[in-house]
N, CA, C and O atoms as a printed pandas DataFrame, in Angstrom:
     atom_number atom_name residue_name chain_id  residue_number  x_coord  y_coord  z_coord
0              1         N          UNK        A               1   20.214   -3.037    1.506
1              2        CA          UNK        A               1   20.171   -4.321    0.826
2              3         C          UNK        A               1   21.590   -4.851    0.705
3              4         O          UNK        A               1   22.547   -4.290    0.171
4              5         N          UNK        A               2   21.547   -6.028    1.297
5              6        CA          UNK        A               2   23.034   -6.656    1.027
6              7         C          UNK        A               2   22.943   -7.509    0.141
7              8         O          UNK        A               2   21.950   -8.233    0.216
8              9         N          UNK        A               3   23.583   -7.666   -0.616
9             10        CA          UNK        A               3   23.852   -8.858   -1.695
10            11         C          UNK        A               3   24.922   -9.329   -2.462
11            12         O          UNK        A               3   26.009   -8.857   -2.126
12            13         N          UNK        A               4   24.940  -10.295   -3.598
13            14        CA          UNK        A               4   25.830  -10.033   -4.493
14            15         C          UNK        A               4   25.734   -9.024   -5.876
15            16         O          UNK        A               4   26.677   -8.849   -6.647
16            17         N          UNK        A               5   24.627   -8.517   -5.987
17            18        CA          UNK        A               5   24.555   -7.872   -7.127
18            19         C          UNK        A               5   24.744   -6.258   -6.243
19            20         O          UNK        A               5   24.546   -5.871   -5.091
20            21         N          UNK        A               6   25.305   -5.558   -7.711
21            22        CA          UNK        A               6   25.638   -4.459   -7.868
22            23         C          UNK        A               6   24.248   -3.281   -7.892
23            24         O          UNK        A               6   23.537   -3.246   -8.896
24            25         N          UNK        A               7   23.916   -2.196   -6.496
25            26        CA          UNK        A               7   22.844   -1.940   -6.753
26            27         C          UNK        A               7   23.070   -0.363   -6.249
27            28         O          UNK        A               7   23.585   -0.209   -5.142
28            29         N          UNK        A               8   22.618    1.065   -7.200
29            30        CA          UNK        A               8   22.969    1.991   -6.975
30            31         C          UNK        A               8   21.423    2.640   -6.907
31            32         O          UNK        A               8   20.539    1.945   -7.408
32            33         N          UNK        A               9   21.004    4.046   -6.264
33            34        CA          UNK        A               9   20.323    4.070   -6.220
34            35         C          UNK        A               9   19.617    4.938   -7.903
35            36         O          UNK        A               9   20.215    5.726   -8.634
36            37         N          UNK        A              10   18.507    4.513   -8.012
37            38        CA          UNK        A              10   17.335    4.973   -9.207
38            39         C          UNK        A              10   17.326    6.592   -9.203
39            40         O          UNK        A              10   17.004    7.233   -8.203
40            41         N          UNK        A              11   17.666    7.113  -10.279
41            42        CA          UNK        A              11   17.979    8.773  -10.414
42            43         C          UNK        A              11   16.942    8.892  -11.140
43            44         O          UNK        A              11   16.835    8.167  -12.128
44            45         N          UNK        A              12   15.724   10.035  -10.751
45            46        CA          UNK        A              12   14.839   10.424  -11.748
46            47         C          UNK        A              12   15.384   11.361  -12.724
47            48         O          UNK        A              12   16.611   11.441  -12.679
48            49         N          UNK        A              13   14.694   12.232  -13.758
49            50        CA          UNK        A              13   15.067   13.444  -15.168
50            51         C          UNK        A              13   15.881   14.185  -14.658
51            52         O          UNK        A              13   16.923   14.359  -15.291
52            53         N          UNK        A              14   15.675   15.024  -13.084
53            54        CA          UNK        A              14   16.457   15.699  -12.638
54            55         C          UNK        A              14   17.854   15.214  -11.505
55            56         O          UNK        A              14   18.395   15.993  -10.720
56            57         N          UNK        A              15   18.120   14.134  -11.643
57            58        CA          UNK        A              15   19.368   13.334  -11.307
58            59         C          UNK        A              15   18.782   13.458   -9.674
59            60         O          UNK        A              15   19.696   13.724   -8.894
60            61         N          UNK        A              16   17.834   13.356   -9.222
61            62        CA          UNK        A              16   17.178   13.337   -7.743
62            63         C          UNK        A              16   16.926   11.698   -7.534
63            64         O          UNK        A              16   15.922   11.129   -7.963
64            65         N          UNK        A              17   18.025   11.018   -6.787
65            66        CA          UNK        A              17   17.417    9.682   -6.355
66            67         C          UNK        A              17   15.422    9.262   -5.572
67            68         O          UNK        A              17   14.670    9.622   -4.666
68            69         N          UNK        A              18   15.462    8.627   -6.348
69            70        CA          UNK        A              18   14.334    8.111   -6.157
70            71         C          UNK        A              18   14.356    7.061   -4.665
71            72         O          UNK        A              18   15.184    6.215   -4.329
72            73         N          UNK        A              19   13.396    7.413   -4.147
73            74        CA          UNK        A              19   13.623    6.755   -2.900
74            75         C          UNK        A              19   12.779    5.302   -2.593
75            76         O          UNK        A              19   11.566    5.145   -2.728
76            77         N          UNK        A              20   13.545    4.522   -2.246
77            78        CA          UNK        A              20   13.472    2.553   -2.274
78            79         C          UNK        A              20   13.404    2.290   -3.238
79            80         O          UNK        A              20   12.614    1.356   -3.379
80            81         N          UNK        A              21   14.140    2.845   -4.738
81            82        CA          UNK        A              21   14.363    2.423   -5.676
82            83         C          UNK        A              21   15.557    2.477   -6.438
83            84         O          UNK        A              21   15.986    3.532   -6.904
84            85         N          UNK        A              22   16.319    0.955   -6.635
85            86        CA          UNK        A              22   17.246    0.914   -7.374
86            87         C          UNK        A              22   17.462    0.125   -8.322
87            88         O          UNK        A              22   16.567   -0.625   -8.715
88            89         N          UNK        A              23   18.997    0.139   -9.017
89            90        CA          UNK        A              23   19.198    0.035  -10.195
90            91         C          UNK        A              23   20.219   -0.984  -10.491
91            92         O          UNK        A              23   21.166   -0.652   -9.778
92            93         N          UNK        A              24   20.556   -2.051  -11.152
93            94        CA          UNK        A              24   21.453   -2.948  -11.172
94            95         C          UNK        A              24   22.560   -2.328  -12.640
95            96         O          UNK        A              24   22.226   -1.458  -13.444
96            97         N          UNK        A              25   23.468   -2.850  -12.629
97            98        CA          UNK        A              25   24.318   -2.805  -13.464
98            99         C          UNK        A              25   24.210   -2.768  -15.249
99           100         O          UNK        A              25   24.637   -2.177  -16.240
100          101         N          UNK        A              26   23.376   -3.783  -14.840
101          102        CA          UNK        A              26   22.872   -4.208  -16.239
102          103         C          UNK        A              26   21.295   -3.698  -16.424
103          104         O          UNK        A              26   20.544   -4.294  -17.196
104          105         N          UNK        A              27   20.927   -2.727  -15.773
105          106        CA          UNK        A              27   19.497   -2.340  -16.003
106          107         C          UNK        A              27   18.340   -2.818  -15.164
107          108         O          UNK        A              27   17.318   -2.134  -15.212
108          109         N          UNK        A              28   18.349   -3.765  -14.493
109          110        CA          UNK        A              28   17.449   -4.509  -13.879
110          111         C          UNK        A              28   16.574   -2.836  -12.374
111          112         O          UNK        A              28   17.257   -2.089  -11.674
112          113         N          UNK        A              29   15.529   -2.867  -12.431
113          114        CA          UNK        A              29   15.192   -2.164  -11.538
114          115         C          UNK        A              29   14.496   -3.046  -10.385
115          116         O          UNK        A              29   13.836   -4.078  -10.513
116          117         N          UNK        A              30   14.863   -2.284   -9.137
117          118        CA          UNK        A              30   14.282   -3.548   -7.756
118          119         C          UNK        A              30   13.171   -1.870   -7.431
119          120         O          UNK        A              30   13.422   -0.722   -7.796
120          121         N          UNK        A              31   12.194   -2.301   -6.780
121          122        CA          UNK        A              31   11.574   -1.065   -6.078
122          123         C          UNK        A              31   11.202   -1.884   -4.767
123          124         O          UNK        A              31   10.873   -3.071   -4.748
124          125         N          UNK        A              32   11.305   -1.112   -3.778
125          126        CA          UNK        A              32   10.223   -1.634   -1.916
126          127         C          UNK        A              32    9.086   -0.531   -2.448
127          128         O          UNK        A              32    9.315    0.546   -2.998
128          129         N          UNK        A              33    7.813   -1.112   -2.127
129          130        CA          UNK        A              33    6.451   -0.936   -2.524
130          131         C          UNK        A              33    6.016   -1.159   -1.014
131          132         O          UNK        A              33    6.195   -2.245   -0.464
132          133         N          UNK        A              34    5.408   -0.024   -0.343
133          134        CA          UNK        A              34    5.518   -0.128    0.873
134          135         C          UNK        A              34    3.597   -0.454    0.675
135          136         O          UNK        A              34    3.007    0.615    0.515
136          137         N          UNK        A              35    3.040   -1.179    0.671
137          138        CA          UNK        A              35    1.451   -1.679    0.772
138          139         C          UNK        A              35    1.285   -2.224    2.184
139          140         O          UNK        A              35    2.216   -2.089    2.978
140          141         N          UNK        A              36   -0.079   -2.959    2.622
141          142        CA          UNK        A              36   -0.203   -3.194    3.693
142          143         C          UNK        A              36    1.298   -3.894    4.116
143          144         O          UNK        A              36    1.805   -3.699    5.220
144          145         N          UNK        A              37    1.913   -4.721    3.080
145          146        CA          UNK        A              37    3.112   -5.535    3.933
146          147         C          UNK        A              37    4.135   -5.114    2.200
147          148         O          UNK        A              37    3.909   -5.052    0.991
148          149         N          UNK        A              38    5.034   -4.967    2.959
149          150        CA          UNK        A              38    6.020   -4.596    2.047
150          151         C          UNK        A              38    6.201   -5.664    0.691
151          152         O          UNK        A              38    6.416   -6.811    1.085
152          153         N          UNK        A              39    6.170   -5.563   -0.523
153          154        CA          UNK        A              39    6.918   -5.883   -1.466
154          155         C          UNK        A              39    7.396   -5.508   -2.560
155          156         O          UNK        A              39    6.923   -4.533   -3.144
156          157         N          UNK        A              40    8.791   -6.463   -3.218
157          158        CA          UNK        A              40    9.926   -5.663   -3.813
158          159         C          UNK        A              40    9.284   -6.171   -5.122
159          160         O          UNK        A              40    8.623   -7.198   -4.970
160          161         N          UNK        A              41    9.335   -5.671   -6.381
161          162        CA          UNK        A              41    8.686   -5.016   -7.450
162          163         C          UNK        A              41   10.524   -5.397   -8.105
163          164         O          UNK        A              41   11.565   -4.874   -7.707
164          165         N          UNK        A              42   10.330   -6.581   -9.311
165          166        CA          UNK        A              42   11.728   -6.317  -10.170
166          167         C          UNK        A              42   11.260   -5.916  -11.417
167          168         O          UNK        A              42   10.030   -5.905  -11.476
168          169         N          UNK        A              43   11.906   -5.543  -12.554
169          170        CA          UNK        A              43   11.465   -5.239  -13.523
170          171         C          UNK        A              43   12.692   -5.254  -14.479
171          172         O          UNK        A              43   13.672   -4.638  -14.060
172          173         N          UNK        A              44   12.798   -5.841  -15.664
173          174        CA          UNK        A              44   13.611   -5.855  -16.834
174          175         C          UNK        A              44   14.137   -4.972  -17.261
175          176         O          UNK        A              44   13.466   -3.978  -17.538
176          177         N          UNK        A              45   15.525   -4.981  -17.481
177          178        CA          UNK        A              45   15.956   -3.589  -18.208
178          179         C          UNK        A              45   15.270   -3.094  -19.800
179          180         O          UNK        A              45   15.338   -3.779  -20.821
180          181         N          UNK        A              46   14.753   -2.025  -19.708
181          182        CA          UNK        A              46   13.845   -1.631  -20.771
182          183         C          UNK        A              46   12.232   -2.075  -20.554
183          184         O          UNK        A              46   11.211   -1.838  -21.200
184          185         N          UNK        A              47   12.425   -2.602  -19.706
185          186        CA          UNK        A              47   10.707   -3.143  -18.837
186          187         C          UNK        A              47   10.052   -1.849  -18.275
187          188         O          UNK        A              47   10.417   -1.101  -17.368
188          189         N          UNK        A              48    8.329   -1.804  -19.584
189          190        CA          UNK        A              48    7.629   -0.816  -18.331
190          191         C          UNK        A              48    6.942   -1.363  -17.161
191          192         O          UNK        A              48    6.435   -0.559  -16.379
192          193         N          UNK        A              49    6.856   -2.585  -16.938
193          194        CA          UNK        A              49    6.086   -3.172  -15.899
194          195         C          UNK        A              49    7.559   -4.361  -14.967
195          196         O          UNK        A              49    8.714   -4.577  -15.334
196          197         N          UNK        A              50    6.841   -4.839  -13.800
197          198        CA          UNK        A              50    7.340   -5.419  -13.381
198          199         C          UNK        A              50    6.849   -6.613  -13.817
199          200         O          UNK        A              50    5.686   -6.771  -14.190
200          201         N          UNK        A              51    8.223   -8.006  -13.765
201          202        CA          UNK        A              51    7.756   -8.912  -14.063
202          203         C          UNK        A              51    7.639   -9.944  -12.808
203          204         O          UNK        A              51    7.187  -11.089  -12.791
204          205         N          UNK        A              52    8.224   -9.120  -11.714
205          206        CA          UNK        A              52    8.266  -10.017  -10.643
206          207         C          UNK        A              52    7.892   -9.354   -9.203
207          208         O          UNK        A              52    7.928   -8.132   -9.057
208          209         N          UNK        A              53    7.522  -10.263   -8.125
209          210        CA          UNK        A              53    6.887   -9.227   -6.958
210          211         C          UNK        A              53    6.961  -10.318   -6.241
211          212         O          UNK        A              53    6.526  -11.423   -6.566
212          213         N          UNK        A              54    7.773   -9.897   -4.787
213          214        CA          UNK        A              54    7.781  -11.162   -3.673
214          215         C          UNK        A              54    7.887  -10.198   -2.296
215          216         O          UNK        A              54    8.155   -8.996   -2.290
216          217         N          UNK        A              55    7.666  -10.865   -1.387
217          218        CA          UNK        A              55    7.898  -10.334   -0.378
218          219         C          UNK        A              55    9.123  -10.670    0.895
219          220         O          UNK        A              55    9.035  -10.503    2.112
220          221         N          UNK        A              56   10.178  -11.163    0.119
221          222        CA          UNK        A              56   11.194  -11.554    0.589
222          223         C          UNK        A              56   12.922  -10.984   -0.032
223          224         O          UNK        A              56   13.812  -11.824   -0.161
224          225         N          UNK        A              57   13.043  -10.259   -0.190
225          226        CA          UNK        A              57   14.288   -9.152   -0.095
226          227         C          UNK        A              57   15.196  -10.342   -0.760
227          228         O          UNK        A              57   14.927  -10.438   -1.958
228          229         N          UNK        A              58   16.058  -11.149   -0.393
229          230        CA          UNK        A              58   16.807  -11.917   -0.562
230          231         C          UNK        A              58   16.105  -12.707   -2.165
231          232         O          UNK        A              58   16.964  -13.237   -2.870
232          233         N          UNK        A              59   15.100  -12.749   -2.520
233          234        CA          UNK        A              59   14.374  -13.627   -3.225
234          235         C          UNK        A              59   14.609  -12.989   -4.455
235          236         O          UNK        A              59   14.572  -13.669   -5.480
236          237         N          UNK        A              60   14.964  -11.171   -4.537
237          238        CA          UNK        A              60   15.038  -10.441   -5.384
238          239         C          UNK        A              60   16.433  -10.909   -6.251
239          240         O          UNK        A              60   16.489  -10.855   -7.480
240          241         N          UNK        A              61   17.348  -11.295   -5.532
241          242        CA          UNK        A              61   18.407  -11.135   -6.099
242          243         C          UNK        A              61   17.924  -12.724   -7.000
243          244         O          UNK        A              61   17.998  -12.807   -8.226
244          245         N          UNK        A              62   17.562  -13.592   -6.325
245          246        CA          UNK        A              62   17.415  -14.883   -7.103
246          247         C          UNK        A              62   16.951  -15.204   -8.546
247          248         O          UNK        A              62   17.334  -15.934   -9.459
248          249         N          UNK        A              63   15.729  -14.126   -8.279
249          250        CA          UNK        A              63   14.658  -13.365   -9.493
250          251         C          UNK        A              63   15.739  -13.116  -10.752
251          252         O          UNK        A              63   15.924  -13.820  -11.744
252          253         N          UNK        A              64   16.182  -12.259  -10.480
253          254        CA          UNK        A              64   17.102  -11.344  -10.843
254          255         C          UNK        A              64   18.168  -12.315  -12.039
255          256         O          UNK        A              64   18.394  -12.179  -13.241
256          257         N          UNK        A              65   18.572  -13.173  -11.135
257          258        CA          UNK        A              65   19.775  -14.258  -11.659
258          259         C          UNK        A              65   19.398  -15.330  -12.483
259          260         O          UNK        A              65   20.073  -15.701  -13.443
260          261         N          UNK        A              66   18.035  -15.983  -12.035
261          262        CA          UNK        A              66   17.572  -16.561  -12.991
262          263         C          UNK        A              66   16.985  -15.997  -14.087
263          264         O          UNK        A              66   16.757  -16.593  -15.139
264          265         N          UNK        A              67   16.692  -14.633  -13.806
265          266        CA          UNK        A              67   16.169  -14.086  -15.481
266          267         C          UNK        A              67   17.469  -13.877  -15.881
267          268         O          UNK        A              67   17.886  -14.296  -16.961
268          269         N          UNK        A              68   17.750  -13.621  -15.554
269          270        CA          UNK        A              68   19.605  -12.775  -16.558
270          271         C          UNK        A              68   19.818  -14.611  -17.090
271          272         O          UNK        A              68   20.083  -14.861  -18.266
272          273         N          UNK        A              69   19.686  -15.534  -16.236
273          274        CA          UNK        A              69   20.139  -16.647  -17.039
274          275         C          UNK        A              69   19.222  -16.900  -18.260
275          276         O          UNK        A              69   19.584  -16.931  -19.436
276          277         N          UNK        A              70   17.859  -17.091  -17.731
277          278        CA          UNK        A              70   17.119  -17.717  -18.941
278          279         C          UNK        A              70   17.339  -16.746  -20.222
279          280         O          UNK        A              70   17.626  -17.196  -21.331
280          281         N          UNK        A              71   17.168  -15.313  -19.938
281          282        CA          UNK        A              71   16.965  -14.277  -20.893
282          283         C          UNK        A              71   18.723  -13.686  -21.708
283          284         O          UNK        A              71   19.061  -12.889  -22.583
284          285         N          UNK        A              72   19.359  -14.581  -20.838
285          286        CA          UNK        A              72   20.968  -14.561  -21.016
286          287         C          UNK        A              72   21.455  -12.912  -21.560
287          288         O          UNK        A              72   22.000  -12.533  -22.597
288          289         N          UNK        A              73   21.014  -12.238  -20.434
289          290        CA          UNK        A              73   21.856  -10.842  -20.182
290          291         C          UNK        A              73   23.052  -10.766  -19.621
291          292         O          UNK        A              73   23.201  -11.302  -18.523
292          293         N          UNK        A              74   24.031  -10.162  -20.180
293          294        CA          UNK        A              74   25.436  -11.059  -19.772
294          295         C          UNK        A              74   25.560  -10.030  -18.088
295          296         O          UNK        A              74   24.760   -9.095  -18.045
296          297         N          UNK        A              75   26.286  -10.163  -17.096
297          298        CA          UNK        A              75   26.367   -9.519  -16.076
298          299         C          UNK        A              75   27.339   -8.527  -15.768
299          300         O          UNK        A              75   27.304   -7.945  -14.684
C-alpha cells in the first residue's frame, strides 16, 4: 500500500503480525478481506466493527481523512 498515511503492520497478543492487516498511527485499522472480490474493511481507533468497506485501495486513505476530520482525531 502506498500512500500518505503512516501504516505498520497489525500485531496480534503474541506480537505475530497479522496478515493484510494494518495499523495507522493514530489507531485507525485498514484490513484486505479477500471475498469473492477483494475489499478493504476501515475501522476506528477503539472500533469493534468496521465503519467503512470499499473496494478501491486508494479510497481507504480518503475514508480515513475525512473521518479523522469530521471526528477531529488529531494526526
Amino acid at each position: 500500500m502506498s500512500n500518505s498515511l503512516a501504516l505498520t503492520p497489525k500485531l496480534n497478543a503474541d506480537s505475530t503480525p497479522i496478515r493484510d492487516c494494518w495499523v495507522t498511527t493514530d489507531r485507525y485499522t485498514v484490513a484486505l478481506c479477500h471475498l469473492p472480490r477483494d475489499r478493504w474493511t476501515v475501522t476506528r481507533p477503539g472500533g469493534r466493527a468496521p465503519f467503512a468497506y470499499t473496494g478501491d485501495e486508494q479510497e481507504v486513505f480518503r475514508l480515513i481523512l475525512a473521518d479523522r476530520a469530521a471526528s477531529k482525531v488529531p494526526a
